[in-house]
N, C-alpha and C positions, 0 to 999 in steps of 0.2 A: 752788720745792719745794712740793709737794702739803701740803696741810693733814691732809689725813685719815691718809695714810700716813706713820709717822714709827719711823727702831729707836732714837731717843733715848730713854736711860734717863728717871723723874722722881722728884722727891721730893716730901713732905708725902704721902703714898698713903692714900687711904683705900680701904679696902676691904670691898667689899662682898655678899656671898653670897646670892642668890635662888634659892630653890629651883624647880623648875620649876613653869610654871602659877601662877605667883606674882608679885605684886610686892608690895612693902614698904606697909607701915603709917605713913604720912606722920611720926609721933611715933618711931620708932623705924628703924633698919636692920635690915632680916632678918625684919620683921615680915609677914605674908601678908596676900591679899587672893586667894580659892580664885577659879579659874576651873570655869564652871560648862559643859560639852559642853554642846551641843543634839542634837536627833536629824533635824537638815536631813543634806542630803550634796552637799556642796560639789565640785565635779565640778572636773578638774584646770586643765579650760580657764577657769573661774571663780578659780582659786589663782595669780595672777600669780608666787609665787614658788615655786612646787612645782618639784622640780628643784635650784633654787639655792639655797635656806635650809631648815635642818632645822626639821620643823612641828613643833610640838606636837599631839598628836590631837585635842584641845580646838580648835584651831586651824583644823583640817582641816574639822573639822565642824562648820562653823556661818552662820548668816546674818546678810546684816550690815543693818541695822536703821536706820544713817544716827544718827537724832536717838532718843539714847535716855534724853535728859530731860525730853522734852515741852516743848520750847522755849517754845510756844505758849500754854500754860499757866502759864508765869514772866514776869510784867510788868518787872521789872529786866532780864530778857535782854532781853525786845523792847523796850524801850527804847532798849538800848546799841545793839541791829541799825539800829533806825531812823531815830537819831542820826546814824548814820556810810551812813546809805540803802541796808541791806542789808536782803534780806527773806530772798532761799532760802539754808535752813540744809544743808547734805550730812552734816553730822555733828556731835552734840553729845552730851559724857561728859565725867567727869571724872576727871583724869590725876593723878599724881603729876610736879610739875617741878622739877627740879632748880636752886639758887639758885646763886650765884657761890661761895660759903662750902662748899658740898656740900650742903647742907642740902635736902629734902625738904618739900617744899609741895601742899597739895593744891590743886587747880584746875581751874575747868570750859575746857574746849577747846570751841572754836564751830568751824568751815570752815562758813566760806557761797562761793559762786561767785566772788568777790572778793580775799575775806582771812581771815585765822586770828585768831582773838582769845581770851586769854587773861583768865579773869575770878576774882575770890576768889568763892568759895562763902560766905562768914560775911557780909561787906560790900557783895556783889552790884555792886561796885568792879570796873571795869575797869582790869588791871592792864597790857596791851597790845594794840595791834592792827599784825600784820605783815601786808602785802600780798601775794596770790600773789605776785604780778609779782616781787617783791624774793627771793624763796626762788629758793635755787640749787640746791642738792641735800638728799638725806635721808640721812643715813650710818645702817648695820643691822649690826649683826655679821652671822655666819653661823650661830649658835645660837639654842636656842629659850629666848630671855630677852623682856623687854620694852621693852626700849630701843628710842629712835629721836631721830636729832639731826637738828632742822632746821637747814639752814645758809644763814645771809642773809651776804652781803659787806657791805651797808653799814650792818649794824646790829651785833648780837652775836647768837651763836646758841643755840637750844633744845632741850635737853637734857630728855627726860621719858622716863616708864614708862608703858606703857598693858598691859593684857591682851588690848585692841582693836587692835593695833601695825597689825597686816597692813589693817586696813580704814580707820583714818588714813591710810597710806601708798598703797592704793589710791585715796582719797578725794584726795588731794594731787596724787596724778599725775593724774586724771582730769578734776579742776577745772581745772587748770592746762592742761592740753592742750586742753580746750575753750572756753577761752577767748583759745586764742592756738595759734601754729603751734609753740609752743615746750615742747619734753619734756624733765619735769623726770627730771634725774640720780639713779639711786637705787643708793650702792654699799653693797657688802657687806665687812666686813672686821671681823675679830675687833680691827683696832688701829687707831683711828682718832682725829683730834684735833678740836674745837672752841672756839669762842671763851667760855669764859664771861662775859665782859665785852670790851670793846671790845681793855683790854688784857690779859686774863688767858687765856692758852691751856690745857686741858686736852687729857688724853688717858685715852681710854676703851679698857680691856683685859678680854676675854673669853675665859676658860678653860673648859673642857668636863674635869668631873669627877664623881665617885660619883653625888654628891649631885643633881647639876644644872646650872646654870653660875654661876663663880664671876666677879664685875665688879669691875674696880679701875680706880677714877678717881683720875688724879694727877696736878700742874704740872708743864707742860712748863718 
């Protein structure tokens, strides 16, 4: 049976309300974080997902920038990269990740040509390093929220919010495929499950209402 697709009811639900162009405030649910438009113009053939996911217009128009913390500039990032003998970064920001508890962690995201690494901003702590090779697929709803779950088989998988979704997701398919004949999976479904832990499965539900899209995450 498919992981992502499931019409099993859950409990414990927590839920959670994003307004659009928004994601949460790492201290709180529901809190924002404004997305700011550019005045680039992103052409359809550049929107890998134009067509199949509802954009945001924030979304549509804008450029994507790769490393927009200055990686080069932070001697604890180049450290952790050097350590592990990565040099090219494809994309660096920081995301909001979501903990096994539900909980909301802020966090800097690295993609180099290699691997994804996950670092604390406070302690400049490397909190993970997953390898392309090991990511399987990227599950997305079909609304215009922030979510994006990476999904690895022999690890547990990552569940985050970016307001850069589309250009991680770009970034992941493109690293991955150029460094192998192999094209990573990217589905779309408003209901989709994940592992929060090796043993704990969740499942991610998205509603399309007044306000924007409404997210509820709950045990399978």
């Amino acid at each position: 049976m498919s992981r992502y697709l499931s019409n099993r009811g859950g409990t414990e639900a927590q839920r959670v309300h994003f307004d659009e162009g928004t994601i949460p405030d790492e201290d709180e649910v529901g809190g924002t974080l404004k997305l700011r438009p550019s005045d680039s113009n992103i052409t359809e053939d550049q929107e890998p997902f134009m067509g199949i996911k509802v954009r945001r217009k924030a979304s549509i128009h804008r450029d994507y920038l790769g490393d927009y913390l200055d990686v080069p500039s932070r001697p604890y990032l180049m450290k952790i990269l050097e350590k592990q003998g990565d040099k090219k970064v494809l994309f660096a920001d920081t995301v909001l990740k979501f903990t096994s508890t539900g909980k909301m962690k802020r966090r800097i995201l690295l993609v180099t040509d290699f691997a994804i690494y996950i670092v604390d901003p406070e302690g400049g702590a490397l909190k993970r390093r997953i390898a392309l090779a090991a990511v399987e697929k990227l599950c997305l709803s079909e609304l215009s929220d922030n979510f994006v779950a990476i999904i690895i088989p022999t690890e547990y998988d990552l569940l985050m919010a970016s307001t850069r979704k589309t250009e991680i997701v770009t970034t992941l398919v493109d690293a991955t495929k150029s460094q192998s004949d192999y094209e990573l999976d990217v589905l779309f479904s408003n209901r989709f499950e994940y592992n929060a832990t090796s043993e704990l499965v969740k499942e991610v539900q998205f509603e399309q209402v007044e306000a924007g899209v409404k997210t509820r995450i709950s045990r399978k």
